[in-house]
C-alpha positions as CSV (number, residue, x, y, z in Angstrom):
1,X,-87.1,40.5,27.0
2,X,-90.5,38.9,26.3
3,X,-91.4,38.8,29.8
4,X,-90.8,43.0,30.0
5,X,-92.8,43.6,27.1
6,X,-95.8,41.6,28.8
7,X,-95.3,43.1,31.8
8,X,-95.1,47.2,30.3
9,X,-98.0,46.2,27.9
10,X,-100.1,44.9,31.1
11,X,-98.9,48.6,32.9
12,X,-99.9,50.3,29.8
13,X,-103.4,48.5,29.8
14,X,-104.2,49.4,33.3
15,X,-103.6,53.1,32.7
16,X,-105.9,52.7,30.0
17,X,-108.5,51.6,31.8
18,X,-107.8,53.7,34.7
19,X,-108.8,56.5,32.1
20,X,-111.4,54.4,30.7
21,X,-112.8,54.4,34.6
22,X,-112.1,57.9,35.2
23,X,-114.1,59.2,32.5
24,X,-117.1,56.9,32.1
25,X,-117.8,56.3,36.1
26,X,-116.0,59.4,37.9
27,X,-116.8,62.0,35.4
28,X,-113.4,63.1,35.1
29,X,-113.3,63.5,38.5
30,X,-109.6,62.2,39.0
31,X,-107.1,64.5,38.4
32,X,-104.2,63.5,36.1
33,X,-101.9,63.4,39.1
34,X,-103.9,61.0,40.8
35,X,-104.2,58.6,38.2
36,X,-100.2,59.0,37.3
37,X,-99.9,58.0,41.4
38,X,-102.1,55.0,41.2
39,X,-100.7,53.7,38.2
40,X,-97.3,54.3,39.6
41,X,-98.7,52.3,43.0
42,X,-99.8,49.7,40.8
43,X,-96.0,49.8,39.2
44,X,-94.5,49.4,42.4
45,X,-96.9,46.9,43.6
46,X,-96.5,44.6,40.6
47,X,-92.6,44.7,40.6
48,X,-93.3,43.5,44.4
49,X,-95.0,40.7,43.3
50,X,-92.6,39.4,40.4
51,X,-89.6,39.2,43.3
52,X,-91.9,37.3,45.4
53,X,-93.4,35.0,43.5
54,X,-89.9,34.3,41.4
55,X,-88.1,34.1,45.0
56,X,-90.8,31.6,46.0
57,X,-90.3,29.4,43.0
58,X,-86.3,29.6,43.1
59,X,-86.8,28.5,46.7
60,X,-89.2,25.6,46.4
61,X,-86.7,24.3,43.3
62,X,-83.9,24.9,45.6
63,X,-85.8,22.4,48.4
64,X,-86.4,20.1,46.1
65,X,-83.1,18.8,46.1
66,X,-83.2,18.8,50.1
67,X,-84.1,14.7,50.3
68,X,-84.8,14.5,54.4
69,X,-86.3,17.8,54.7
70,X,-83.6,19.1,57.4
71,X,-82.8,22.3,55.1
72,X,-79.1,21.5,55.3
73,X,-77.5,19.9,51.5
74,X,-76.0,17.5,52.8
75,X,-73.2,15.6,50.7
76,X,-75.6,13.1,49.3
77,X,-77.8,15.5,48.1
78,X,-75.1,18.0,46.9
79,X,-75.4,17.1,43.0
80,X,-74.4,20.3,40.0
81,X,-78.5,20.5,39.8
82,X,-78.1,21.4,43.3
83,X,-75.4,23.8,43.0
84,X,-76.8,26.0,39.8
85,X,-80.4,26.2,42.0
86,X,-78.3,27.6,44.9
87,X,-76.5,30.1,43.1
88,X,-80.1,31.2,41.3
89,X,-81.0,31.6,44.5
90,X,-78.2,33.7,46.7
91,X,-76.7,35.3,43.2
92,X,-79.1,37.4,41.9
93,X,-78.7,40.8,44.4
94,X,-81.5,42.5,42.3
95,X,-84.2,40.8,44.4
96,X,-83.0,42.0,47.3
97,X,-82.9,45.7,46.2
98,X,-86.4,45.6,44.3
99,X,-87.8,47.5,47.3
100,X,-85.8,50.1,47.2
101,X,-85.3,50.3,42.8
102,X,-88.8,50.1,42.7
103,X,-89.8,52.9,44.3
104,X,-86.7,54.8,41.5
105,X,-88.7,52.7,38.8
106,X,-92.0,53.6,39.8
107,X,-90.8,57.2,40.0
108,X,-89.6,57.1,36.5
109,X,-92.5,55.2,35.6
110,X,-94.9,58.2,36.5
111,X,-93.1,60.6,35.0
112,X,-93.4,59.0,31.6
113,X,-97.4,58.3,32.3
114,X,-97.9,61.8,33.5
115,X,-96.7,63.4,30.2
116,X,-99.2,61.6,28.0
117,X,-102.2,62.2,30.3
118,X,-101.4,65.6,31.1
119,X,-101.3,66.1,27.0
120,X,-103.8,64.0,26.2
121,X,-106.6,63.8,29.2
122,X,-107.2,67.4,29.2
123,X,-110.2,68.1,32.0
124,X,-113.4,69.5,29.6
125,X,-114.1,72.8,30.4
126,X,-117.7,73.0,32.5
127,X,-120.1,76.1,32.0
């Protein structure tokens, strides 16, 4: 649970910033749209790199049991250690569906930003 508060609270910090960046260096010049779409990106791209980087970690944990290197357990190396880094490994079908549930989170995820910046980012009329 701590790890998806960090991870909305760093989402929510980049769309501030975004509007920080739109107002003080484009003049406003991105619409509200556009900044819901990059944020969204940015949503997708950072739930792309959390399944890689925790798929890289379960793997190297998982070779570290694999003694001569062969990538086959053999029954030597077989221990329970073993057996609980496998199953984090092949268990967890999540991973394997991040691209596609990330593109339904990221959806989701710029509807809810939209809202806000549409209410709150109004464009200043020019005369």
């Amino acid at each position: 649970m701590i790890k998806l508060i960090c991870f909305l609270s760093v989402e929510l910090l980049f769309v501030l910033f975004l509007v920080y960046l739109n107002r003080k260096y484009f003049s406003s010049k991105l619409s509200n749209f556009k900044m819901a779409m990059i944020a969204s990106f940015v949503f997708y791209l950072s739930i792309l790199a959390i399944v890689f980087v925790t798929n890289y970690l379960l793997r190297k944990e998982l070779d570290s049991f694999d003694l001569n290197g062969d990538h086959n357990f053999s029954i030597e190396e077989r221990t329970s250690e073993q057996q609980k880094a496998m199953h984090h490994v092949i268990a967890d079908t999540g991973r394997h569906f991040a691209l596609i549930f990330g593109i339904l989170y990221s959806l989701i995820y710029f509807l809810i930003i939209i809202l806000p910046l549409a209410l709150f980012n109004k464009p200043k009329n020019i005369q």
